[in-house]
DOKOL-343435 format. One record per residue (C-alpha): residue number from 1; residue in one letter; x, y, z. Coordinates in steps of 0.1 Angstrom, whole numbers. Layout:
+--------+-------+-------+-------+-------+
: kolvex : fivex :    c1 :    c2 :    c3 :
+--------+-------+-------+-------+-------+
:    NUM :     A :     X :     Y :     Z :
...
+--------+-------+-------+-------+-------+
END
This chain:
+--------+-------+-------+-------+-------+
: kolvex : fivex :    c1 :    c2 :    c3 :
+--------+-------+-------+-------+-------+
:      1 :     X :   218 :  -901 :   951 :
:      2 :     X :   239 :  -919 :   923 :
:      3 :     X :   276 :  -909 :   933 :
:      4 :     X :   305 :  -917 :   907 :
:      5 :     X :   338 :  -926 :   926 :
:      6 :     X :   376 :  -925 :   907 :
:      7 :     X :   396 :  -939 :   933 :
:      8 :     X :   436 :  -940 :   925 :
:      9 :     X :   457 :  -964 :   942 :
:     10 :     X :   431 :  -983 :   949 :
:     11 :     X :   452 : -1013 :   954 :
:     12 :     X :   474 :  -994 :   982 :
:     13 :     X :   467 :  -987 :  1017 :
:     14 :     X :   447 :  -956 :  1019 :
:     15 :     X :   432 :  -960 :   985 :
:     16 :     X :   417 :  -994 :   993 :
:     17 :     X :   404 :  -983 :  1024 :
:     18 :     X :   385 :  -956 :  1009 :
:     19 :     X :   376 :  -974 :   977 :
:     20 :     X :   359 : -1001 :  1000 :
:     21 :     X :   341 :  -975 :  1024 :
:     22 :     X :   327 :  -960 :   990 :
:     23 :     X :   316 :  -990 :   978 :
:     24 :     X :   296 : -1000 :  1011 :
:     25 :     X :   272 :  -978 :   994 :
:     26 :     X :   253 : -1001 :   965 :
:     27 :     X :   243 :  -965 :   950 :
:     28 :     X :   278 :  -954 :   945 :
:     29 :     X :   298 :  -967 :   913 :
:     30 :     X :   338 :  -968 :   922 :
:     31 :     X :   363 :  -972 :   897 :
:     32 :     X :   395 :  -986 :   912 :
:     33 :     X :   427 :  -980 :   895 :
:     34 :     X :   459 :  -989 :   902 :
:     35 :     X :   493 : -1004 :   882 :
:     36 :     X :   510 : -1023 :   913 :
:     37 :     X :   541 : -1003 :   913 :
:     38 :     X :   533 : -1005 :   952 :
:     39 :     X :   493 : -1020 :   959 :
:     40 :     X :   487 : -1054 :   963 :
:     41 :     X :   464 : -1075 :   943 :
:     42 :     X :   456 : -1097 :   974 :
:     43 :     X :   422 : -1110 :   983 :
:     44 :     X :   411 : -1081 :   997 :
:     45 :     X :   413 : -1061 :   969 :
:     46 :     X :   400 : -1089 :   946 :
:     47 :     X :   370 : -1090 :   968 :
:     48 :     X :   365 : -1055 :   966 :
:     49 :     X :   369 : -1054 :   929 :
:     50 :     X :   344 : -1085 :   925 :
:     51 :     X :   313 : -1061 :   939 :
:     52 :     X :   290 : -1050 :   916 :
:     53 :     X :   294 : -1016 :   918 :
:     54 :     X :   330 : -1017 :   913 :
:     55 :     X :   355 : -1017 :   883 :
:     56 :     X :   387 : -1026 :   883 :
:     57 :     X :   409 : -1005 :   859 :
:     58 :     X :   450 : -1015 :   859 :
:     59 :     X :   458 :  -985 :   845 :
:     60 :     X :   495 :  -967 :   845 :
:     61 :     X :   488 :  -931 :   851 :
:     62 :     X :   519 :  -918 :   837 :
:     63 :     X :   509 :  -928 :   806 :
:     64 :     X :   492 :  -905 :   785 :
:     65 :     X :   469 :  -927 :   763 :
:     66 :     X :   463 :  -951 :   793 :
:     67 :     X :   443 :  -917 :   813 :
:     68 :     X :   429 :  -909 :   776 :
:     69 :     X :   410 :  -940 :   769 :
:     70 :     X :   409 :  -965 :   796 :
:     71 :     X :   394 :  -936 :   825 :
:     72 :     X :   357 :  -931 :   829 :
:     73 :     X :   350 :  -896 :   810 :
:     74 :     X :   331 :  -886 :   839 :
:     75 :     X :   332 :  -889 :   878 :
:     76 :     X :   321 :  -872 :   905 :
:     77 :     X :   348 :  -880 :   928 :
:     78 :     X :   386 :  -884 :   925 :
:     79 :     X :   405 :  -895 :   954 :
:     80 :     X :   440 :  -894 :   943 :
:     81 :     X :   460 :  -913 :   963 :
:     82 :     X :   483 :  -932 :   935 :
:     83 :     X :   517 :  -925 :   952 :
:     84 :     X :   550 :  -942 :   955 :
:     85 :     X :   555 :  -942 :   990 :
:     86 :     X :   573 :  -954 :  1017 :
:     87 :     X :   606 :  -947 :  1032 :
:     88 :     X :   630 :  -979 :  1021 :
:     89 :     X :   617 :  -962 :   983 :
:     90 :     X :   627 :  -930 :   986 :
:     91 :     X :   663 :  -941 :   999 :
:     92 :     X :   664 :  -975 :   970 :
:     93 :     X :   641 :  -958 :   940 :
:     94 :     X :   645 :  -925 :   942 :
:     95 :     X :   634 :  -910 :   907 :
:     96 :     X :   608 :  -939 :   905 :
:     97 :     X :   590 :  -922 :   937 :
:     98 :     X :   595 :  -887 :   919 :
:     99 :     X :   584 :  -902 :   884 :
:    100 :     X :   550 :  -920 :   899 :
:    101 :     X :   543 :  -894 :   921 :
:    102 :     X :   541 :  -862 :   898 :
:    103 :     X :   532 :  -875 :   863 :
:    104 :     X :   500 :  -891 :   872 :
:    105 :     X :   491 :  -856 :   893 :
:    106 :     X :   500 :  -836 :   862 :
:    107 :     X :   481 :  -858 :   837 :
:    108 :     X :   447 :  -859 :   858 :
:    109 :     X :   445 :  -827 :   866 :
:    110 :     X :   450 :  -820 :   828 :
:    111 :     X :   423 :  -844 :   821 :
:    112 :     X :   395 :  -839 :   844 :
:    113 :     X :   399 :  -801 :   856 :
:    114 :     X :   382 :  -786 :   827 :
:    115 :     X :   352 :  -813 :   833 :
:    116 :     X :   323 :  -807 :   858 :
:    117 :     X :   336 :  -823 :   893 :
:    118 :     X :   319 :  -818 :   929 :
:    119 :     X :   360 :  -825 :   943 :
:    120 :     X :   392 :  -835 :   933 :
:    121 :     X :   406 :  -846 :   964 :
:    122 :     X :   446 :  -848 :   963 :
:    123 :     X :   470 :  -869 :   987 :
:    124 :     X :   492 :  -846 :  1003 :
:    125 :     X :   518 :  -855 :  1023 :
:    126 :     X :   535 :  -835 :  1059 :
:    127 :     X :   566 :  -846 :  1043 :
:    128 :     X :   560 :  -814 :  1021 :
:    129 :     X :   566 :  -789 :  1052 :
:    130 :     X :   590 :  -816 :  1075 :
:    131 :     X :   622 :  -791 :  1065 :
:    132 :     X :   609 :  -761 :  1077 :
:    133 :     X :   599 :  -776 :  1112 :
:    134 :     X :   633 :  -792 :  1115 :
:    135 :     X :   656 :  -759 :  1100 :
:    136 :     X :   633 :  -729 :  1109 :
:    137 :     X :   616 :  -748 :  1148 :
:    138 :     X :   583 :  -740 :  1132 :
:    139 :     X :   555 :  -752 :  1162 :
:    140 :     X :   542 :  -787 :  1167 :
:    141 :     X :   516 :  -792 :  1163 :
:    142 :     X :   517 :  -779 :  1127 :
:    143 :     X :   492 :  -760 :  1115 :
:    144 :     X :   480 :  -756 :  1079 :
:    145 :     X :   499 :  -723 :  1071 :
:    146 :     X :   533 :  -733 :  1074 :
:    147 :     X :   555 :  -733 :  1046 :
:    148 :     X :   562 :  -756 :  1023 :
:    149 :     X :   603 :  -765 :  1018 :
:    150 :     X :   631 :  -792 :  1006 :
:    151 :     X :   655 :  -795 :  1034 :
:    152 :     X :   684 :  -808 :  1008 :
:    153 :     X :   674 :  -817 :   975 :
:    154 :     X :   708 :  -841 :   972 :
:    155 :     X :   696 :  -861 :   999 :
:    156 :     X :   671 :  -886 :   977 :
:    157 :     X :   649 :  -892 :  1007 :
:    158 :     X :   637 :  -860 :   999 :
:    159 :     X :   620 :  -876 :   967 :
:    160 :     X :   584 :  -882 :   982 :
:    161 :     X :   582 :  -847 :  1003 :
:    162 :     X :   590 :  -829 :   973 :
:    163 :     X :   567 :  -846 :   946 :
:    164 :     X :   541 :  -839 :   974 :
:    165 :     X :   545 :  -807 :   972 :
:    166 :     X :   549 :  -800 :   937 :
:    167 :     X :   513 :  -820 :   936 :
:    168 :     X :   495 :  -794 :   962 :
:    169 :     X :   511 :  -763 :   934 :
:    170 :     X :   498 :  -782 :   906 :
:    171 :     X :   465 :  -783 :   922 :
:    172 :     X :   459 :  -754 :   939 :
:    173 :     X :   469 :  -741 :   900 :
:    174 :     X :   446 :  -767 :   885 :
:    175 :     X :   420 :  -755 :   908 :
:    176 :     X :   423 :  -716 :   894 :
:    177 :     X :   431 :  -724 :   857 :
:    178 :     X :   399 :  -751 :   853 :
:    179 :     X :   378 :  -736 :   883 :
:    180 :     X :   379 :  -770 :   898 :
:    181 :     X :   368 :  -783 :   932 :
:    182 :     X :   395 :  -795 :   952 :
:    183 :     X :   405 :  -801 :   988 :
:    184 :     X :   440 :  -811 :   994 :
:    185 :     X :   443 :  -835 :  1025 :
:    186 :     X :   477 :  -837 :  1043 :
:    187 :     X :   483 :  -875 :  1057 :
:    188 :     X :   502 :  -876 :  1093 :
:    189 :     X :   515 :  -911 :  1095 :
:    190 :     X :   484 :  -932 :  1088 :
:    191 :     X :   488 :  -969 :  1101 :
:    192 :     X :   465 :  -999 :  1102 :
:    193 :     X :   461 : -1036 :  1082 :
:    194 :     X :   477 : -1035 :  1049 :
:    195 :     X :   494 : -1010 :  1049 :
:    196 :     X :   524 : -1026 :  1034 :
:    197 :     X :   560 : -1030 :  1051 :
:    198 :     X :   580 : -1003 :  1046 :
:    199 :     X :   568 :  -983 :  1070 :
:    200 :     X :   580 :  -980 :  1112 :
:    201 :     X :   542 : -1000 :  1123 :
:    202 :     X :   547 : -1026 :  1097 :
:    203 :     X :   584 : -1029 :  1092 :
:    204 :     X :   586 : -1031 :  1136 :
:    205 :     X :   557 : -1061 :  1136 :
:    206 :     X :   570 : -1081 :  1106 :
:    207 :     X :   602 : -1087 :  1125 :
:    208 :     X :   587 : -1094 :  1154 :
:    209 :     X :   569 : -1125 :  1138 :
:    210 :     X :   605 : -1133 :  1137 :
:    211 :     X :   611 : -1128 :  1173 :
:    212 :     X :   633 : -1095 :  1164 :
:    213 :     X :   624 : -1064 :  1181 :
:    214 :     X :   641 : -1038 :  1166 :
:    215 :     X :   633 : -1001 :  1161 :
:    216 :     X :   649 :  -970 :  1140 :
:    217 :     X :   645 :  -936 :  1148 :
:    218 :     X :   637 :  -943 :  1183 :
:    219 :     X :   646 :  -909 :  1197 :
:    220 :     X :   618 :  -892 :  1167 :
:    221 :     X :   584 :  -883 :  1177 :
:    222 :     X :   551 :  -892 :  1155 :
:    223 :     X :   516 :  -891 :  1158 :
:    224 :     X :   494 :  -920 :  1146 :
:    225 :     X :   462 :  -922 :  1132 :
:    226 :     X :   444 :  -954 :  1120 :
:    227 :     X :   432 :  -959 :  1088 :
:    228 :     X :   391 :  -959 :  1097 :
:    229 :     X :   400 :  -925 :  1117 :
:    230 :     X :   413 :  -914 :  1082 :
:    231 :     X :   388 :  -925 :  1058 :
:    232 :     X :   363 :  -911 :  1077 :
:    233 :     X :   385 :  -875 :  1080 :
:    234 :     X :   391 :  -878 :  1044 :
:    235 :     X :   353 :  -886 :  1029 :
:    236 :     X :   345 :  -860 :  1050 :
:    237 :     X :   364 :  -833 :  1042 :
:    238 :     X :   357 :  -845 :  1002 :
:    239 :     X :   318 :  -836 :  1007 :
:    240 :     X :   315 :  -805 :  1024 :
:    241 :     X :   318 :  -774 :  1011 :
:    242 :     X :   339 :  -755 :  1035 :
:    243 :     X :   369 :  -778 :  1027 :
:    244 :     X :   365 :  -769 :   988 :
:    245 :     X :   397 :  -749 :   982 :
:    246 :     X :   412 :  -758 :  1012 :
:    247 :     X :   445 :  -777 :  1026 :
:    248 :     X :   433 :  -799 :  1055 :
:    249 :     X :   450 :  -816 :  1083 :
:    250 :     X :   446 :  -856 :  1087 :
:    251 :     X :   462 :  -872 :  1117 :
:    252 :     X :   461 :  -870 :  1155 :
:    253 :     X :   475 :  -844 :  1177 :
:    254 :     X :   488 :  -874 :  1200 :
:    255 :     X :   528 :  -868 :  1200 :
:    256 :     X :   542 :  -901 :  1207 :
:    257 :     X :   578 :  -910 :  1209 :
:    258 :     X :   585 :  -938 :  1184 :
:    259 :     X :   602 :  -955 :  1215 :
:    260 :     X :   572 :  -957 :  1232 :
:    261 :     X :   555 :  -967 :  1202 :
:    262 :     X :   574 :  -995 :  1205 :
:    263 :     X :   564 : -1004 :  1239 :
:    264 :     X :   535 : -1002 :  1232 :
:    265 :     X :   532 : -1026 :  1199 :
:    266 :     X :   552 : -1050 :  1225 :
:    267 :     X :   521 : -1044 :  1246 :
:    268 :     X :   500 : -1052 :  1214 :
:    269 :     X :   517 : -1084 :  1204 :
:    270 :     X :   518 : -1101 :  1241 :
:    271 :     X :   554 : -1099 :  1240 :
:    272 :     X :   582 : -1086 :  1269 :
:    273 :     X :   614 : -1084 :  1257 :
:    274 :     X :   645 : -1060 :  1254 :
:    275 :     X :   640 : -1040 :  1225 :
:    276 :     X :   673 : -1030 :  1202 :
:    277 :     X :   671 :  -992 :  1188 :
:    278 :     X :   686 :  -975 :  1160 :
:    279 :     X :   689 :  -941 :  1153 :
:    280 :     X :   674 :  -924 :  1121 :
:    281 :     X :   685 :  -921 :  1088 :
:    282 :     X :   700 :  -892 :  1078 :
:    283 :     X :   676 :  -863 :  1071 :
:    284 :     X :   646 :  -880 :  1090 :
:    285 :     X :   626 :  -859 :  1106 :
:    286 :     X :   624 :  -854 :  1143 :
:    287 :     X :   589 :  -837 :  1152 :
:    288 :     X :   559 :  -841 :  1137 :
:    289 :     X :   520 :  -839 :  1145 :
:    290 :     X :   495 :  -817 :  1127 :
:    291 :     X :   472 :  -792 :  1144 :
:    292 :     X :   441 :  -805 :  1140 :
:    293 :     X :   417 :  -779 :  1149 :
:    294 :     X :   407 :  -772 :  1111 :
:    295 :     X :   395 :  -808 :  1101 :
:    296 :     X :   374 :  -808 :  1137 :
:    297 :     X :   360 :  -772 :  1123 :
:    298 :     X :   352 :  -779 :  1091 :
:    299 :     X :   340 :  -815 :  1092 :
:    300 :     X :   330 :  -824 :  1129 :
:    301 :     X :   355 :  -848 :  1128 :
:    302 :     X :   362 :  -868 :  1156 :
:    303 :     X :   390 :  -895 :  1159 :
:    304 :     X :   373 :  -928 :  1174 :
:    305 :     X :   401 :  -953 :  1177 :
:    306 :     X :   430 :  -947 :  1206 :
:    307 :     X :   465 :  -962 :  1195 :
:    308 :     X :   464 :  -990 :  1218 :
:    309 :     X :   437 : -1003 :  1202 :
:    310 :     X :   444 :  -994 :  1165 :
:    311 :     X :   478 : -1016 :  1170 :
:    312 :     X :   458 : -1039 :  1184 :
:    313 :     X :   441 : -1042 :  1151 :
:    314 :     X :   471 : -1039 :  1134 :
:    315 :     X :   493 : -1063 :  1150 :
:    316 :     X :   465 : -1091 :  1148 :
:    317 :     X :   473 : -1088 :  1110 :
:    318 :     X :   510 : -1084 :  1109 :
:    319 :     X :   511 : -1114 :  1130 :
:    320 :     X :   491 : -1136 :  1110 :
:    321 :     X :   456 : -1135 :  1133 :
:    322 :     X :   439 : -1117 :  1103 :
:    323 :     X :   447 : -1109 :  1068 :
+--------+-------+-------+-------+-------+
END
């Protein structure tokens, strides 16, 4: 069956991975779209784009005109994962992670709610609910009905958790207004290649190709899922029909402390040496995994790579090995 696939961010991490699982499919059209603010227009993504069931749109979706006449009229799919993300920006570029993180949610939903889609699949983030864990000791694992909050709006690292969850109102109300298909997935620290470097994985390995081992937030806990796990979580979740209308779960329910994540991309780089930690930056979150029972319900879903080998992976193209 002929599928019609708007991916957004295409260039990012999550984006291109999904873009490129889509486009495995030589029945499947994909339009990837993307304005750099944060992808990469490497040779991945240029070898993506070069397939011939794949268009390459750089498009700015906060502009108005660009979504009016450089879009397909009509898809089948959206994965919207256009996003500024990435801790160093909320802290350095505040308002640009508010601004490129809203706008294009607003202007989508405005342009392709009232047309006939099978999903709109939005990028939700756990930084939406991270307050109320951390002020109100709601239970981690997390599950899909806790609320929503801003721990302190004048601390600007609260610009990608908020603009997160304005996006989930705006389509949950999208959804009513247009009756439109939608499944809002929440992401729980996705890692893997290419995933940029402002992120704890990333950020940890680049310096270690500089023989510096040095970790923040060391005393935090996380739980990691790689970026196959949660393509596969996400495609899933966009084609069946229990997950219409629904806010899902992505990640693992593996707790890890982000000192032992350390350890443990030592372990995946070959390397034993002392390693120097940091505490957090103020308002960082302390606990987070999500309840996953939901996405296993719904979808079947299974995770099928353990951490030791998805930093494996990752570390082989951090280091230089791959990528």
């Amino acid at each position: 069956m002929h599928k019609r696939v708007l991916v957004t961010g295409a260039a990012g991490f999550i984006g291109y991975a999904i873009a490129e699982r889509a486009s495995r499919d030589a029945d499947t059209q994909v339009w990837c779209v993307d304005n750099f603010v944060r992808g990469e227009d490497d040779p991945l993504y240029l070898e993506l784009c070069a397939r011939p069931n794949v268009t390459r749109l750089d498009v700015d979706l906060t502009d108005p005109s660009d979504i009016a006449t450089r879009l397909p009229s009509e898809v089948d799919y959206i994965y919207h994962m256009a996003a500024l993300n990435g801790t160093q920006n909320f802290y350095e570029r505040p308002f640009e992670v508010v601004r490129c993180s809203t706008t294009p949610t607003i202007l989508l939903l405005e342009a392709y709610g009232p047309k006939p889609l099978k999903r709109f699949v939005y990028a939700g983030s756990s930084e939406a609910y991270a307050s109320t864990v951390t002020n109100f000791g709601w239970e981690v694992p997390t599950a899909e009905n806790v609320p929503l909050g801003i721990d302190d709006p004048s601390n600007v690292r609260w610009s990608y958790g908020a603009s997160k969850l304005h996006g989930e109102v705006a389509t949950f109300a999208a959804g009513a207004q247009f009756d439109m298909p939608f499944t809002v997935i929440r992401y729980h620290n996705v890692y893997g290649p290419r995933m940029g470097d402002k992120h704890v994985v990333p950020d940890f390995l680049i310096r270690a190709r500089k023989g510096e081992y040095a970790l923040y937030g060391h005393e935090d806990t996380r739980a990691f899922l790689y970026i196959d796990d949660a393509v596969v979580a996400t495609m899933a979740c966009a084609e069946s029909d229990a997950c219409a209308g629904e806010v899902v779960h992505v990640g693992s329910e593996r707790e890890v402390v982000i000192r032992d994540l350390g350890t443990a991309m030592m372990r995946a780089i070959g390397v034993e040496a002392p390693i120097e930690l940091h505490p957090s930056p103020r308002g960082s979150v302390k606990r987070r995994a999500p309840r996953t029972d939901k996405l296993r319900r719904l979808t079947n879903f299974r995770e099928d790579w353990d951490l030791d080998r998805g930093l494996a992976e990752t570390a082989r193209f951090y280091m230089g090995e791959a990528g």
